[in-house]
PyMOL Python script that loads the backbone (N, CA, C, O; Angstrom):
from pymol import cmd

cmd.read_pdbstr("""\
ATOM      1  N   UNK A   1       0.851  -1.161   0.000  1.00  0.00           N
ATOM      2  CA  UNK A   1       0.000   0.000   0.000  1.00  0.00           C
ATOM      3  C   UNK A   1       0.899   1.226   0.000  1.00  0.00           C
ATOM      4  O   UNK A   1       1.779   1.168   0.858  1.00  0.00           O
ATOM      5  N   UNK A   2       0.893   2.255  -0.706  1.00  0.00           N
ATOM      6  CA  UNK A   2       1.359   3.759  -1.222  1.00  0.00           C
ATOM      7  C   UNK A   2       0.601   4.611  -1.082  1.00  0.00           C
ATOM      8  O   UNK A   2      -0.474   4.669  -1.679  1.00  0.00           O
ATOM      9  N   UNK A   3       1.017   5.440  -0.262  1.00  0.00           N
ATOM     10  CA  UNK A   3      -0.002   6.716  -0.253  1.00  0.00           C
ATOM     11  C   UNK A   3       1.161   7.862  -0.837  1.00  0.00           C
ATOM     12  O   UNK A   3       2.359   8.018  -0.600  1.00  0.00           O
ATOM     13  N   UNK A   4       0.288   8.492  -1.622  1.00  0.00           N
ATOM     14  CA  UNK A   4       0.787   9.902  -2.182  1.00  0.00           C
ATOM     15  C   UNK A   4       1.114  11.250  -1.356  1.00  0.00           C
ATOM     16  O   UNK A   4       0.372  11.336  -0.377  1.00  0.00           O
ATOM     17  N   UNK A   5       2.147  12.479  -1.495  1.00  0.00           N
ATOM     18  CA  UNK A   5       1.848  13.525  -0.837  1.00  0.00           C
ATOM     19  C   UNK A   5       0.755  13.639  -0.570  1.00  0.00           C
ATOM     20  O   UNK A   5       0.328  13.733   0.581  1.00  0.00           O
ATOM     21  N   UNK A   6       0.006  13.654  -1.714  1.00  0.00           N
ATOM     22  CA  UNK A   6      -1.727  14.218  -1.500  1.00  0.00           C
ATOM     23  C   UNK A   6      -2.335  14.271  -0.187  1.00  0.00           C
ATOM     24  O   UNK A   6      -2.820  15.165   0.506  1.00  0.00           O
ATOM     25  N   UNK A   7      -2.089  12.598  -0.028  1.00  0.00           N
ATOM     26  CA  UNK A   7      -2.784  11.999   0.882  1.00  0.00           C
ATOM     27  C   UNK A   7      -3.170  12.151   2.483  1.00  0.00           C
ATOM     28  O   UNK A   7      -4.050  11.552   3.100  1.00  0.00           O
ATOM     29  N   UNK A   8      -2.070  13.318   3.044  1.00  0.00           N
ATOM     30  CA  UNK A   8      -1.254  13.626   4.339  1.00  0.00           C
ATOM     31  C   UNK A   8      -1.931  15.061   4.214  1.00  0.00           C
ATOM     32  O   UNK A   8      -1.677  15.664   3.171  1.00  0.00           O
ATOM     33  N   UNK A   9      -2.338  15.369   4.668  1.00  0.00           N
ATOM     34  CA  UNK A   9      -2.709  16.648   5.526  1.00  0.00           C
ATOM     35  C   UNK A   9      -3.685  17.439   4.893  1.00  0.00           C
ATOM     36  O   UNK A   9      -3.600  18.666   4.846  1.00  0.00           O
ATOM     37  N   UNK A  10      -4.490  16.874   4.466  1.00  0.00           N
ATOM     38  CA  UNK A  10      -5.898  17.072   3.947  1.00  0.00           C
ATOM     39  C   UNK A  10      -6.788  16.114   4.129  1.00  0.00           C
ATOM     40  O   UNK A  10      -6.557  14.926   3.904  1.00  0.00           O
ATOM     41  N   UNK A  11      -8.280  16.748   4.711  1.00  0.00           N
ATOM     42  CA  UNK A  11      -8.864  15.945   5.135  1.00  0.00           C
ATOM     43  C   UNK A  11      -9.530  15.192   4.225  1.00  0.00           C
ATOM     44  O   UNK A  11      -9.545  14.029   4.629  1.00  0.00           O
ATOM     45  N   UNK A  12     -10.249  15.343   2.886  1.00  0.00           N
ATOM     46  CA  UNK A  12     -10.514  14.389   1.739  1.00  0.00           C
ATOM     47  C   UNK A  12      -9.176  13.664   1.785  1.00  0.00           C
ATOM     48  O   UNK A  12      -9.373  12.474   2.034  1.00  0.00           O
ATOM     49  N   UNK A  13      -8.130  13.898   1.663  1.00  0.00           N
ATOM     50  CA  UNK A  13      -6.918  12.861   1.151  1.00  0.00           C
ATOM     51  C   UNK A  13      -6.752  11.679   2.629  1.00  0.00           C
ATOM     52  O   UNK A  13      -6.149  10.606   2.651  1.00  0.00           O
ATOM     53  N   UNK A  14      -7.232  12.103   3.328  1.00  0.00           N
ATOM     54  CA  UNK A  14      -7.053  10.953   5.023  1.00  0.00           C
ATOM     55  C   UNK A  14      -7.855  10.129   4.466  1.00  0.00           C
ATOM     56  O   UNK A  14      -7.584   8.962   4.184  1.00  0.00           O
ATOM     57  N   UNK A  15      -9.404  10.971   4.182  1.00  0.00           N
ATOM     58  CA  UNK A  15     -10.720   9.858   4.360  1.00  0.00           C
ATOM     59  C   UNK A  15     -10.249   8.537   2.874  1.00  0.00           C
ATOM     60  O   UNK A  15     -10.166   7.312   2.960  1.00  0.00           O
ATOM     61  N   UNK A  16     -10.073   9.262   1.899  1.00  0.00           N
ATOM     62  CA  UNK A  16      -9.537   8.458   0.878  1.00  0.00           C
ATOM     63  C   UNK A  16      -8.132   7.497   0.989  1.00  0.00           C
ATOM     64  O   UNK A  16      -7.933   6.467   0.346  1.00  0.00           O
ATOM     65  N   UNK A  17      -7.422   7.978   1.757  1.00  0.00           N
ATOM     66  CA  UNK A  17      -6.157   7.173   2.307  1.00  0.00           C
ATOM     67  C   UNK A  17      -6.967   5.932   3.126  1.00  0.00           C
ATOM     68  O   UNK A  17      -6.878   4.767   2.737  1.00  0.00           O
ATOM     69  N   UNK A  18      -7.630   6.255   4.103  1.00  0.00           N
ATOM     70  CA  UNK A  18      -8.137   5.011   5.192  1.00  0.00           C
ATOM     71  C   UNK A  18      -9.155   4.036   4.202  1.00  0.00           C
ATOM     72  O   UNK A  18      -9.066   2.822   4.383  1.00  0.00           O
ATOM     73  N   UNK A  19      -9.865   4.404   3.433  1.00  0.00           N
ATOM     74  CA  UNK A  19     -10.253   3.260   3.121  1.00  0.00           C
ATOM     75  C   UNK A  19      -9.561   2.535   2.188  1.00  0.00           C
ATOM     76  O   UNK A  19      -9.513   1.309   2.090  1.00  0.00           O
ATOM     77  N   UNK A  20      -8.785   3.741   1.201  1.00  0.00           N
ATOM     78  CA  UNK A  20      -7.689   2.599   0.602  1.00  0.00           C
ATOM     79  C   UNK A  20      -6.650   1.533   1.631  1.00  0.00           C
ATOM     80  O   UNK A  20      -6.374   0.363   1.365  1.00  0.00           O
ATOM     81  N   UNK A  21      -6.333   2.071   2.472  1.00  0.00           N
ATOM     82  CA  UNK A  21      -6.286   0.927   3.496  1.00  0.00           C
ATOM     83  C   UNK A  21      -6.749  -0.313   4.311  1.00  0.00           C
ATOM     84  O   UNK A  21      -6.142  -1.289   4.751  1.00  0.00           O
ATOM     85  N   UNK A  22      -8.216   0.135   4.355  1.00  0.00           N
ATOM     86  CA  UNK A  22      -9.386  -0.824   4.658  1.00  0.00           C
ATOM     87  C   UNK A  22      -9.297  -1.840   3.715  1.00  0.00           C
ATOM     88  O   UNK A  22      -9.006  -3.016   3.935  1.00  0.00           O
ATOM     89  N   UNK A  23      -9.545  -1.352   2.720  1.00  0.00           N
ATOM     90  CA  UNK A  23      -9.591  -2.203   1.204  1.00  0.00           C
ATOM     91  C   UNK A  23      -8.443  -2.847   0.861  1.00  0.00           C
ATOM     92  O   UNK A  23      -8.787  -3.867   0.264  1.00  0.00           O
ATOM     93  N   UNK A  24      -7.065  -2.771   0.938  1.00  0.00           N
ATOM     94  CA  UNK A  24      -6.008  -3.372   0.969  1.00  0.00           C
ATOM     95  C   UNK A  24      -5.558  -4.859   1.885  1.00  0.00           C
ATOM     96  O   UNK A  24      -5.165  -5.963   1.508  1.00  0.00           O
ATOM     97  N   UNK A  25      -5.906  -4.115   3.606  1.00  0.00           N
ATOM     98  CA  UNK A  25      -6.078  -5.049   4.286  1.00  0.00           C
ATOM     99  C   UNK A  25      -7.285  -5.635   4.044  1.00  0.00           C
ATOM    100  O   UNK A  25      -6.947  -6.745   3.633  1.00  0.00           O
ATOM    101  N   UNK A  26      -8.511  -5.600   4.036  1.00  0.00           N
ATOM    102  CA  UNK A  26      -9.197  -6.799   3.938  1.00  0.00           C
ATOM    103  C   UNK A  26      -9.333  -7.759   2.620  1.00  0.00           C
ATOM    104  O   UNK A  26      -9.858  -8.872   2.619  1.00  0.00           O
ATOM    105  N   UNK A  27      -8.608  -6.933   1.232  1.00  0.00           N
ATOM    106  CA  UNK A  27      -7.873  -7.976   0.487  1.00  0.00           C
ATOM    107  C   UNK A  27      -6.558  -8.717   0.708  1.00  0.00           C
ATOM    108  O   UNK A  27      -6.017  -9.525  -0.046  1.00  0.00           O
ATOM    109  N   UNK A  28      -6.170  -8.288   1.865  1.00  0.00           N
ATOM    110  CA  UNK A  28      -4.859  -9.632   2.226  1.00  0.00           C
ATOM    111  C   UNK A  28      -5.566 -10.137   3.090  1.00  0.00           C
ATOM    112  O   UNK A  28      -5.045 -11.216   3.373  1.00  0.00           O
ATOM    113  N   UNK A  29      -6.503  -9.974   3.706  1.00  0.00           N
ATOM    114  CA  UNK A  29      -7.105 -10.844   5.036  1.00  0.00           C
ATOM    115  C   UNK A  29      -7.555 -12.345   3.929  1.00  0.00           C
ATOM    116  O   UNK A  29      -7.264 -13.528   4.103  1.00  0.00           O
ATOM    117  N   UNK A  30      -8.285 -11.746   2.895  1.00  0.00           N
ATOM    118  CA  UNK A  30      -8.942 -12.456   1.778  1.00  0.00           C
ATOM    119  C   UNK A  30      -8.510 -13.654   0.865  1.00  0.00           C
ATOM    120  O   UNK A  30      -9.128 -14.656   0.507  1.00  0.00           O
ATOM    121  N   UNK A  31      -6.941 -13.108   0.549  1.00  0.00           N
ATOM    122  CA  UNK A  31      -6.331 -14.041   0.312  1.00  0.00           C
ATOM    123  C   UNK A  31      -4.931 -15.057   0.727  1.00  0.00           C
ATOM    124  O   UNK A  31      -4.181 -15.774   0.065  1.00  0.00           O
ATOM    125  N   UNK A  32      -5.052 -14.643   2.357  1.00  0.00           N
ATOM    126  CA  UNK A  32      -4.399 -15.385   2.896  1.00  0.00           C
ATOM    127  C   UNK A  32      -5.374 -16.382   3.860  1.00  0.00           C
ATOM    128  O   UNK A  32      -4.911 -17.241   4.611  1.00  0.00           O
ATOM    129  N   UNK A  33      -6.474 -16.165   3.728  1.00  0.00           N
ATOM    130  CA  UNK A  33      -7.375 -17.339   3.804  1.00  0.00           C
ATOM    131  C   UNK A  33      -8.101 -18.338   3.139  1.00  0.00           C
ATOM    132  O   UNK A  33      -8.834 -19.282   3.434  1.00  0.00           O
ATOM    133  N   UNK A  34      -7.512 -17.651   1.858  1.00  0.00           N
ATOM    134  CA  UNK A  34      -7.862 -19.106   0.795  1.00  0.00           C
ATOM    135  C   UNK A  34      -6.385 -20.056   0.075  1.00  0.00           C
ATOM    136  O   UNK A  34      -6.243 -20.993  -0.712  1.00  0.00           O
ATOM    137  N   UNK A  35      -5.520 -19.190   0.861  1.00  0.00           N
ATOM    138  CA  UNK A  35      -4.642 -20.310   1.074  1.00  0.00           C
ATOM    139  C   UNK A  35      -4.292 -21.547   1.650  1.00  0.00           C
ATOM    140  O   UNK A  35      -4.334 -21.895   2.830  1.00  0.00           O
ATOM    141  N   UNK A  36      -3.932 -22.175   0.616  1.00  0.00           N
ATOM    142  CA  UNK A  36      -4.217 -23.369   1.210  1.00  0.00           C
ATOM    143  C   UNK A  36      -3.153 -24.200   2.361  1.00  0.00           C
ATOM    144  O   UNK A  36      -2.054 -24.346   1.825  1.00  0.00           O
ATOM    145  N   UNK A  37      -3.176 -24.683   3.547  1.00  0.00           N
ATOM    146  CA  UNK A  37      -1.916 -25.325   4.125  1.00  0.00           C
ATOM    147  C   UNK A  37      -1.547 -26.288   3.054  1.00  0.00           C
ATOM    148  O   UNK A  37      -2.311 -26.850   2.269  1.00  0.00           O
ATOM    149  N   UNK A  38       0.070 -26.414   3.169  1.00  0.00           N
ATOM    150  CA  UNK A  38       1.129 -26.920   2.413  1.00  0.00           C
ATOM    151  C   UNK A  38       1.798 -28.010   3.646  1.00  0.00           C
ATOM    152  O   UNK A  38       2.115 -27.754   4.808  1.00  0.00           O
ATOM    153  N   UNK A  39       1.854 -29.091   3.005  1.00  0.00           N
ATOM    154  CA  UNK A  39       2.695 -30.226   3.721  1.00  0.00           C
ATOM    155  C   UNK A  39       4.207 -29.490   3.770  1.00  0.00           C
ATOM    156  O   UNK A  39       4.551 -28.729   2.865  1.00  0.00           O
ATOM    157  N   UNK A  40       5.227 -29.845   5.118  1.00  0.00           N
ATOM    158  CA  UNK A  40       5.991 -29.419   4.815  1.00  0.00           C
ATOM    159  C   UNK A  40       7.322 -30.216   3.878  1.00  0.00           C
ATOM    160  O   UNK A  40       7.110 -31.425   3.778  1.00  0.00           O
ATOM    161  N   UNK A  41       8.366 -29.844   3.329  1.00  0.00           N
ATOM    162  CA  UNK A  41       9.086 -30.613   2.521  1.00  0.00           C
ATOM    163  C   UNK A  41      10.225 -31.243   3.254  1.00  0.00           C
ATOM    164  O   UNK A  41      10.273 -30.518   4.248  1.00  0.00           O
ATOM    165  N   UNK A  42      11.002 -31.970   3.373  1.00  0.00           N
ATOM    166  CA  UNK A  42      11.853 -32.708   4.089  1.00  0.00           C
ATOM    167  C   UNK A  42      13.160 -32.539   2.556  1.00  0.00           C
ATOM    168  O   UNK A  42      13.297 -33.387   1.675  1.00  0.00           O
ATOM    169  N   UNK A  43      13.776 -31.491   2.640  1.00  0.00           N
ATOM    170  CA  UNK A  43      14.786 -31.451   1.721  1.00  0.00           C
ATOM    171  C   UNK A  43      15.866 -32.609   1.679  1.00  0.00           C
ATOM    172  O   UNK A  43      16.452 -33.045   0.688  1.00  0.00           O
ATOM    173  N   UNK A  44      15.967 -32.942   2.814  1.00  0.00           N
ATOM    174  CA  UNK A  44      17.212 -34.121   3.097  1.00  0.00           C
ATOM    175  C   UNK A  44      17.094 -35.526   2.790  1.00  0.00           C
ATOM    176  O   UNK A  44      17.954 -36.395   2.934  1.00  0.00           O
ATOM    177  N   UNK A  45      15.469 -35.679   2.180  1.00  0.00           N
ATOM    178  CA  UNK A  45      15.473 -36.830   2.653  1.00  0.00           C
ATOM    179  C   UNK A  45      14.745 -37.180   0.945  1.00  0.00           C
ATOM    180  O   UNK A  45      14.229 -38.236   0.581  1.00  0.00           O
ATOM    181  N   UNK A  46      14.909 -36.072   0.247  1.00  0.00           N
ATOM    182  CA  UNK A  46      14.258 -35.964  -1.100  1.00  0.00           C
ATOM    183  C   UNK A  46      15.207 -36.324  -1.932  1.00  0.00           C
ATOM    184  O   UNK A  46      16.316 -36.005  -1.504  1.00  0.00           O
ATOM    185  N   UNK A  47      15.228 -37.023  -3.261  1.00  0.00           N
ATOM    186  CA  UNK A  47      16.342 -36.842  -4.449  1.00  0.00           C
ATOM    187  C   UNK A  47      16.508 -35.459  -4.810  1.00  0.00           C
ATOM    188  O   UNK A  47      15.647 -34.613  -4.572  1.00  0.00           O
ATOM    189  N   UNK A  48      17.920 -35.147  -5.546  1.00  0.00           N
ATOM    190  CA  UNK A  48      18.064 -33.668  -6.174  1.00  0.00           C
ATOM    191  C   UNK A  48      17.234 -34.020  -7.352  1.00  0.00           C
ATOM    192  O   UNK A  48      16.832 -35.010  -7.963  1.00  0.00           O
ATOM    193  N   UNK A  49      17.173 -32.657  -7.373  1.00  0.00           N
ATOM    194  CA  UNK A  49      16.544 -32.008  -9.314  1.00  0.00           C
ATOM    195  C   UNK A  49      17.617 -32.293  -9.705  1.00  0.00           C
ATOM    196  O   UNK A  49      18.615 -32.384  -8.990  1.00  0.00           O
ATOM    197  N   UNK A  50      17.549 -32.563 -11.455  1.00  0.00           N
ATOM    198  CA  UNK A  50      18.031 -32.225 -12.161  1.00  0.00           C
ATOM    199  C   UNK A  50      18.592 -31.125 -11.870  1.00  0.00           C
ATOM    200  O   UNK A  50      19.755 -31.307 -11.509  1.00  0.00           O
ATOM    201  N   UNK A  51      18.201 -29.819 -11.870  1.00  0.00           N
ATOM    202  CA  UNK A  51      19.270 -29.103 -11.867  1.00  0.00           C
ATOM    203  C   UNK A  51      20.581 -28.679 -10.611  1.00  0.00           C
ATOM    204  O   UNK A  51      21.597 -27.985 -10.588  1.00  0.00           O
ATOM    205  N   UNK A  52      19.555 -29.882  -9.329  1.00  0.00           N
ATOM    206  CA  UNK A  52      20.453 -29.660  -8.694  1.00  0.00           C
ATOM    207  C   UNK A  52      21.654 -30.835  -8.730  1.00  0.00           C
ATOM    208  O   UNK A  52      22.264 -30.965  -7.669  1.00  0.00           O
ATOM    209  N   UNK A  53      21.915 -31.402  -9.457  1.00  0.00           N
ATOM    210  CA  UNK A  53      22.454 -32.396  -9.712  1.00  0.00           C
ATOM    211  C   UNK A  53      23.978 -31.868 -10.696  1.00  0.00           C
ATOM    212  O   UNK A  53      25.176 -32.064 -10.491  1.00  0.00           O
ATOM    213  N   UNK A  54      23.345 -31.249 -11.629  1.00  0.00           N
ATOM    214  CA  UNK A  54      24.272 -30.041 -12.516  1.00  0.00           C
ATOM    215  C   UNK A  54      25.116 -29.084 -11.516  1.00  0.00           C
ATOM    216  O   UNK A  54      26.327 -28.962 -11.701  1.00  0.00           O
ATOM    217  N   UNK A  55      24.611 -28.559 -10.692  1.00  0.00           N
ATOM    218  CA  UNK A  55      24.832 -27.431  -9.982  1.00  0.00           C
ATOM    219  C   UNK A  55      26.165 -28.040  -9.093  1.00  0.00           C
ATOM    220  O   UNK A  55      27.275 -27.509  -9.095  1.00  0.00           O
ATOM    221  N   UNK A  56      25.869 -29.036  -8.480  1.00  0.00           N
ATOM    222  CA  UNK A  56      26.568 -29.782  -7.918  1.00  0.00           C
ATOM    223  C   UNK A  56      28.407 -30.584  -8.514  1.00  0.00           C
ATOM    224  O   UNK A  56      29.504 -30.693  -7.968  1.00  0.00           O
ATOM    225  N   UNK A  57      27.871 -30.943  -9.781  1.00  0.00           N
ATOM    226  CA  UNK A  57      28.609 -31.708 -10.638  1.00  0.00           C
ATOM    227  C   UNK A  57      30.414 -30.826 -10.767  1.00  0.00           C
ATOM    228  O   UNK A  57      30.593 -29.608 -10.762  1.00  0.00           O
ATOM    229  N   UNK A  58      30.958 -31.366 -10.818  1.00  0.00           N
ATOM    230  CA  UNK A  58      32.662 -30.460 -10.620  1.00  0.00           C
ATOM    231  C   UNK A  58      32.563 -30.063 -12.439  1.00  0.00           C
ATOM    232  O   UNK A  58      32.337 -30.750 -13.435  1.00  0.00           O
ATOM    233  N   UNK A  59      32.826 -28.770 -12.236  1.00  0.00           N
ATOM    234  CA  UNK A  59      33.189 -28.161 -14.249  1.00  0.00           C
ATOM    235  C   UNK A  59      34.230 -28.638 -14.308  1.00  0.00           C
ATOM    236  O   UNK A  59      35.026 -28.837 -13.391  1.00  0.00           O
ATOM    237  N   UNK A  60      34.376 -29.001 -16.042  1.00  0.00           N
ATOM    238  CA  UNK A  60      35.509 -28.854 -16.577  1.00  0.00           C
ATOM    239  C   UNK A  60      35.905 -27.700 -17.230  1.00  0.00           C
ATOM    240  O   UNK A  60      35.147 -27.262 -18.096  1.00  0.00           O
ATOM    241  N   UNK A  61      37.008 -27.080 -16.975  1.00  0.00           N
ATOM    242  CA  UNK A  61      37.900 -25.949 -17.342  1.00  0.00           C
ATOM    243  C   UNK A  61      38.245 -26.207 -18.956  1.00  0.00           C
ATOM    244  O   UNK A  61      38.750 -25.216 -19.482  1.00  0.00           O
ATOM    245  N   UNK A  62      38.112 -27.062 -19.612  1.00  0.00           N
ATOM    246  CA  UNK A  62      37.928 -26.917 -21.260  1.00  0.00           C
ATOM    247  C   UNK A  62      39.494 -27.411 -21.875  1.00  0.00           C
ATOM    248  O   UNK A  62      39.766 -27.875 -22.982  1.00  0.00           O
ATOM    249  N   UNK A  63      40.575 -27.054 -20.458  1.00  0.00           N
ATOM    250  CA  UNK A  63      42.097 -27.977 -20.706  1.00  0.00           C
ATOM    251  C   UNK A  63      42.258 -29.366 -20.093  1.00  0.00           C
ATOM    252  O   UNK A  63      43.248 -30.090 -19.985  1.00  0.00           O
ATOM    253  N   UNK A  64      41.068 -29.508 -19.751  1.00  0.00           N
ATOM    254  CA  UNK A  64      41.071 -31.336 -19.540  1.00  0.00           C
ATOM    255  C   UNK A  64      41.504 -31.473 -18.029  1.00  0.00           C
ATOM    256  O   UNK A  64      42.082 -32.430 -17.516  1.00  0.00           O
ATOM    257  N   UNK A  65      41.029 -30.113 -17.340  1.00  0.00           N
ATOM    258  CA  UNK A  65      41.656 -30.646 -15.751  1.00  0.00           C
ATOM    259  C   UNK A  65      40.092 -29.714 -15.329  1.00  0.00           C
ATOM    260  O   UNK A  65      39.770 -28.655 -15.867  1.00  0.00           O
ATOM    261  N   UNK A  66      39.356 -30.381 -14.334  1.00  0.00           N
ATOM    262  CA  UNK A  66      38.606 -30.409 -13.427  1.00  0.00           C
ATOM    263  C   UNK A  66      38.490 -29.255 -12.253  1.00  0.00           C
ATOM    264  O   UNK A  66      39.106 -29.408 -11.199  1.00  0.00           O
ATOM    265  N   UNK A  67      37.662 -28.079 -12.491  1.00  0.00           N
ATOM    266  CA  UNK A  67      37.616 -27.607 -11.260  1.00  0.00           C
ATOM    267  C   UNK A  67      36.441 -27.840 -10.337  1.00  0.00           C
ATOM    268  O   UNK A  67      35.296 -28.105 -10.704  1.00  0.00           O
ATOM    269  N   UNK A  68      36.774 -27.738  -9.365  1.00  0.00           N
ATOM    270  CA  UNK A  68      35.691 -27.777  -7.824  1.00  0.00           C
ATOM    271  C   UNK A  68      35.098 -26.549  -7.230  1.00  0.00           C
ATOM    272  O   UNK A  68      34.397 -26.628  -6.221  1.00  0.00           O
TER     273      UNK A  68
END
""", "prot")
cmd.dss("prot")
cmd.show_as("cartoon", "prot")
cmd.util.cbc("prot")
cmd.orient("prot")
């Protein structure tokens, strides 16, 4: 949520500031209740991705010797 100069020290710009606030928060109230709970993940005990498998893997330097 952003409020403008405008918004600060005029009384139309408060009343219009607070409900853009109202309206902000009760659209996050909104959609953090139709979220859904998530099992949690056990990283350690999972196979890597593909890419973490790459990521992992030692490069070759392109002169035939191996860096880490």
């Amino acid at each position: 949520m952003y409020a403008a100069t405008d918004d600060f020290g005029a009384q139309r710009g408060a009343a219009e500031l607070g409900i853009r606030i109202t309206k902000a928060a009760s659209d996050s109230a909104r959609r953090l209740q139709a979220c859904r709970r998530r099992a949690r993940r056990d990283v350690f005990t999972e196979e890597p991705t593909e890419m973490e498998r790459l990521l992992a893997s030692p490069r070759s330097s392109g002169d035939g010797t191996v860096e880490d």
